[in-house]
C-alpha positions in Angstrom: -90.4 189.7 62.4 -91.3 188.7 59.1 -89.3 190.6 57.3 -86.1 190.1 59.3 -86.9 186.4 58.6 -87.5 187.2 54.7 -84.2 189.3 54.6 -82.1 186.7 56.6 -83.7 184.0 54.0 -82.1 185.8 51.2 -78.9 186.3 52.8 -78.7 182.4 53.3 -79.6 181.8 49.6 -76.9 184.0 48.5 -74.0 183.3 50.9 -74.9 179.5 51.4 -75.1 179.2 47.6 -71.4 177.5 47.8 -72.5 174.3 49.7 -75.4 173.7 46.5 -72.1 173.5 44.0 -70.4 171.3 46.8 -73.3 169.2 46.4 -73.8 169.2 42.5 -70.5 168.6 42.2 -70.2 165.6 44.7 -73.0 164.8 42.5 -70.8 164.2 39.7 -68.8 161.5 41.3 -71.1 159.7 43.8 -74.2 158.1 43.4 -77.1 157.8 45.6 -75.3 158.7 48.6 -77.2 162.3 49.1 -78.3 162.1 53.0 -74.7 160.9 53.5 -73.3 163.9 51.6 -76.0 166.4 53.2 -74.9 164.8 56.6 -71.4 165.5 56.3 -72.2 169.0 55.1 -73.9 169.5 58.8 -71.5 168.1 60.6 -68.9 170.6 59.1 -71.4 173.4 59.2 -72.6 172.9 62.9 -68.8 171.9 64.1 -69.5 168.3 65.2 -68.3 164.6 64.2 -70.0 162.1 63.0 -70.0 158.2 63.1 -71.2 155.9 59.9 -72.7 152.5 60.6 -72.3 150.5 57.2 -71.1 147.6 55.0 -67.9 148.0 53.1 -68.2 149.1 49.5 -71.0 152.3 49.8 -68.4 154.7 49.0 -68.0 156.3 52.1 -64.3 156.8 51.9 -64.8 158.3 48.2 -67.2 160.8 49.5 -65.3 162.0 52.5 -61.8 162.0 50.2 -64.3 163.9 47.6 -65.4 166.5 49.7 -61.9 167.3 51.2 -61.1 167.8 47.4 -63.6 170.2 46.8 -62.8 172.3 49.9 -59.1 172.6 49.7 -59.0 170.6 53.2 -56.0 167.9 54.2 -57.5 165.1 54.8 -56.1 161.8 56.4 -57.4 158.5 56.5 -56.8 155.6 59.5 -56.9 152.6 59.4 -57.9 151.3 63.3 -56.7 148.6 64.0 -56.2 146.3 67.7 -52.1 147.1 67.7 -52.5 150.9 66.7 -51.5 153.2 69.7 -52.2 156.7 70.7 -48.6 157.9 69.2 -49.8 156.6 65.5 -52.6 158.7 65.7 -51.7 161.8 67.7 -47.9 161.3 67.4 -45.2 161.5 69.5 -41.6 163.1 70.7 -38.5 161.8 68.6 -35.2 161.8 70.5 -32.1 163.7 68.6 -28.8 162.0 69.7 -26.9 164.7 68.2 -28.7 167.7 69.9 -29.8 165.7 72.6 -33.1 167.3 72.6 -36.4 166.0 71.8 -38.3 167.4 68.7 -42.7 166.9 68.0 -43.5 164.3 65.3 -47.3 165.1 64.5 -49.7 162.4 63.9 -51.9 162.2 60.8 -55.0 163.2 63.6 -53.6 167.1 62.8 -56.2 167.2 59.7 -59.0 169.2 58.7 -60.7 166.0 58.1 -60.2 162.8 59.4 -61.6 159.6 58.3 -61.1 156.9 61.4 -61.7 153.3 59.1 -63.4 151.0 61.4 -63.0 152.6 64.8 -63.8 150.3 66.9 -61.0 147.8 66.2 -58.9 150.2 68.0 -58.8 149.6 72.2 -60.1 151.7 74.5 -56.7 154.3 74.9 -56.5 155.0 71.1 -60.1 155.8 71.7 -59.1 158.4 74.5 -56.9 160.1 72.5 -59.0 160.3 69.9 -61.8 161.7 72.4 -59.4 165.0 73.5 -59.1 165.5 70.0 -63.2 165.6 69.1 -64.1 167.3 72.4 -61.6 170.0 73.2 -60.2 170.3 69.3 -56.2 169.8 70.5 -53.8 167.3 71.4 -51.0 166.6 73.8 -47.9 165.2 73.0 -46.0 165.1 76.0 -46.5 168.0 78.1 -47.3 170.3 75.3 -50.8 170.8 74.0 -51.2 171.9 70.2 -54.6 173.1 69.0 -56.4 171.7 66.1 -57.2 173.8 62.6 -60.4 174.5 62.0 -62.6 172.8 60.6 -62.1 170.2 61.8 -64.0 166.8 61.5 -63.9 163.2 62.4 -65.8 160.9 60.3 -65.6 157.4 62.3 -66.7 154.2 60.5 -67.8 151.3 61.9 -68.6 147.7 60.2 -71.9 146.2 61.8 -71.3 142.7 60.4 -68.1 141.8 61.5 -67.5 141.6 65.2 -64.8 139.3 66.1 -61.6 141.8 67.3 -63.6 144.5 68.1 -63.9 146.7 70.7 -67.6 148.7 71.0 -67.8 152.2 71.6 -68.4 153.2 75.2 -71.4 155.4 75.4 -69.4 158.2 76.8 -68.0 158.4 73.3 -70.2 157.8 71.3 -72.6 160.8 72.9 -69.5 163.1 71.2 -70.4 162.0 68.1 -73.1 164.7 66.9 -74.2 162.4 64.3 -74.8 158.3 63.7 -75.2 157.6 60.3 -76.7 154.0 58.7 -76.0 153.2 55.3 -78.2 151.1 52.9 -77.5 149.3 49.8 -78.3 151.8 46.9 -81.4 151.1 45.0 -81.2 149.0 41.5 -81.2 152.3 39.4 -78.5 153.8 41.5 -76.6 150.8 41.4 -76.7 150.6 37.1 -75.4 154.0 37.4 -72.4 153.2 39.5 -72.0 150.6 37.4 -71.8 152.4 34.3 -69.5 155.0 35.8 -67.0 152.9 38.1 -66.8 149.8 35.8 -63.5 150.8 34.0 -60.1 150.1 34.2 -58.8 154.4 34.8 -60.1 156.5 37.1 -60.8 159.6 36.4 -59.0 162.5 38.0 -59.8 164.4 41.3 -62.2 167.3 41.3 -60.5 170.3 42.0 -60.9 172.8 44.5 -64.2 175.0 44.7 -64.1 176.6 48.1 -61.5 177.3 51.1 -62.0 176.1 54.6 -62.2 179.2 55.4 -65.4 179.7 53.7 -67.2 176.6 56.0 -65.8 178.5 59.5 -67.4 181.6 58.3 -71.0 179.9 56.9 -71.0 178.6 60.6 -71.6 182.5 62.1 -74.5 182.4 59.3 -76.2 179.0 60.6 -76.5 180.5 64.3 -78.3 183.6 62.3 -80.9 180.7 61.6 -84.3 181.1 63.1 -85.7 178.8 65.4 -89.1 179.2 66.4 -90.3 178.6 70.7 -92.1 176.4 69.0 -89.4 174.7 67.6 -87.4 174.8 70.2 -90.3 173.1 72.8 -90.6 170.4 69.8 -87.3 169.6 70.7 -87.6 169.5 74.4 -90.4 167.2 74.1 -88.4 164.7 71.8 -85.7 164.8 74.4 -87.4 165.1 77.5 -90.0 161.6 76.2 -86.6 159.7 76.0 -85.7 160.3 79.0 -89.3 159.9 80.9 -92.2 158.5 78.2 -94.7 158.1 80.5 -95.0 161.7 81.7 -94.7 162.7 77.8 -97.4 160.5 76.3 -95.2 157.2 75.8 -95.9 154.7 78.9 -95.3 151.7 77.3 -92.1 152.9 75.8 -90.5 153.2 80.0 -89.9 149.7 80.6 -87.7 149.6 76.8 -85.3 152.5 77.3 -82.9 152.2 80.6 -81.5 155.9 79.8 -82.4 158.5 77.5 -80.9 160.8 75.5 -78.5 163.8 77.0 -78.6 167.2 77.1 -76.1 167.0 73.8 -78.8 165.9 71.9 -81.0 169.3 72.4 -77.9 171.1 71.5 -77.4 169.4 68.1 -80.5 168.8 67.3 -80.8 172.8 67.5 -77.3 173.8 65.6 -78.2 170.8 63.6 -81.6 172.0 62.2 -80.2 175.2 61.3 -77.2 173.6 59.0 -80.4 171.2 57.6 -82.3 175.0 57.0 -79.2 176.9 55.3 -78.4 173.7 53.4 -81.9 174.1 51.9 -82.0 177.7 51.1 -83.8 179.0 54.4 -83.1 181.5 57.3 -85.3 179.7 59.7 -86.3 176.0 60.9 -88.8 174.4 59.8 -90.3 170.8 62.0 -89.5 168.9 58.9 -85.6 169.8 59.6 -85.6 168.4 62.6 -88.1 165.2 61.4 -85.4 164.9 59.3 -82.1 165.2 61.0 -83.4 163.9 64.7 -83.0 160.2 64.2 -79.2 160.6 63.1 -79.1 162.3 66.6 -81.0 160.4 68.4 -80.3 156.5 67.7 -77.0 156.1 69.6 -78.2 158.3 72.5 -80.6 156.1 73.8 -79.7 152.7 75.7 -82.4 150.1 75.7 -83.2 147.6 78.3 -83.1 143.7 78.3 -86.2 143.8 78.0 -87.1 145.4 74.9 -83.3 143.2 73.5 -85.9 140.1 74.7 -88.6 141.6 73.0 -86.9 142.5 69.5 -87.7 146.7 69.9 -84.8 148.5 68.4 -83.5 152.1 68.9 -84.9 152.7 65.3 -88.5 151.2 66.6 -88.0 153.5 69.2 -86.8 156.2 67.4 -88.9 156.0 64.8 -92.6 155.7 67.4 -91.5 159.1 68.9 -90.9 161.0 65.8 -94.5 160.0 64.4 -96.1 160.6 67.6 -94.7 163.6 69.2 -96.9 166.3 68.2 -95.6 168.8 65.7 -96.1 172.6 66.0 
């Protein structure tokens, strides 16, 4: 077993070596944002979405547009807003009076990545439409479906201090998201940095193209040849399992703050998850730290609290945070 392990380690340092250049050059451009990059990177990697919570200005539209760059991908950005409608996103049919037929006018949705700019100011049916999309990768116009190309990824952004003309998520979407994603102010030396670099009157040109898409659908057959340990995999199960019942899994007083736990998603992408986390860093098996690292971007919008714990000020994060340092680690 060892050596399979040692052998598929070296196969993930040489044919993963593509996403550290991704990285480094990303790098180049952005500042401080490295969990956000890595997070992006996972989400392509492990074929899921993922939602950012943060205030404007952190660069997440730069990254995203970056990355696309890099990887040769189309990428499309939307701006959500309460009059948009499922034909601006998906499209629609366009009558020819000449012909009298109908043709397909495709939506900017038909991307390899999509950046959705404050999704929840869109209502609930632009939301639908976008849900087809994330969960079975096509789209109907009409009565004709069209599939999606591959990769594909929807990188949703959400503003937490503006609420007014918003509508929130329902949980039934927001469970397709694989990841939730908080962004912070960067730190003061981070900041001097991006001040030094982005305080001038040109922009400097794109980066240029260092990979195909191709090359991300095919690193996805080498993240399922990640390891994971039983061990690993009953870490996970006991993450999961305590939100869901925390008395029988060493949390009592946790029960009367979370009203329903996390689904059976989350032991799914916390597993592909923590093998795109392993390749990204060079290794051919998981390691607890991967999924110490990963699970609370999993976790947080999974779990609904009660009243009770809104009356009594405990957050997801506190939450979150108590079962991670508690749960014990193989």
């Amino acid at each position: 077993m060892a050596g399979s392990i040692e052998c598929l380690t070296e196969r993930v340092q040489q044919e993963g070596e593509f996403l550290r250049r991704v990285i480094a050059a990303l790098e180049t451009v952005i500042v401080g944002q490295r969990p956000l990059i890595e997070r992006i990177l996972v989400a392509l990697l492990a074929n899921g979405h993922l939602l950012i919570e943060g205030v404007p200005g952190l660069a997440k539209t730069t990254v995203v547009k970056t990355l696309a760059s890099l990887i040769d991908a189309r990428f499309n950005r939307i701006q959500f807003t309460p009059d948009l409608l499922p034909a601006d996103l998906v499209g629609t049919l366009v009558y020819n009076p000449q012909h009298g037929t109908f043709s397909t006018k495709k939506g900017p949705i038909f991307a390899n990545i999509l950046l959705a700019d404050e999704v929840n100011r869109a209502p609930a049916k632009v939301h639908s439409a976008l849900l087809e999309a994330m969960e079975e990768r096509q789209v109907t116009i009409g009565e004709e479906s069209f599939p999606l190309t591959e990769p594909f990824l929807v990188m949703a952004t959400q503003n937490p201090i503006e609420q007014e003309g918003t509508y929130p998520l329902p949980e039934a979407q927001m469970d397709r998201f694989m990841l939730k994603v908080r962004l912070d102010y960067p730190s003061r030396e981070d900041e001097r940095e991006i001040m030094q670099r982005a305080a001038r009157t040109h922009r400097p040109p794109p980066l240029g193209p260092l990979i195909d898409p191709a090359d991300i659908v095919r690193a996805r057959s080498l993240v399922d040849a990640v390891y994971l340990d039983h061990k690993i995999e009953k870490y996970i199960l006991d993450l999961v399992f305590a939100t869901r019942d925390p008395a029988g899994h060493g949390f009592p007083d946790l029960k009367r703050f979370i009203a329903y736990g996390a689904s059976p998603r989350a032991s799914i992408y916390l597993t592909v998850a923590s093998r795109a986390v392993a390749l990204i860093r060079g290794r051919g098996y998981v390691i607890p730290q991967d999924i110490k690292e990963i699970g609370p971007d999993i976790l947080r919008h999974r779990i609904i609290t009660t009243y009770e714990a809104d009356a009594e000020g405990v957050s997801v994060e506190t939450i979150v945070a108590r079962l991670f340092a508690e749960t014990e680690v193989p």
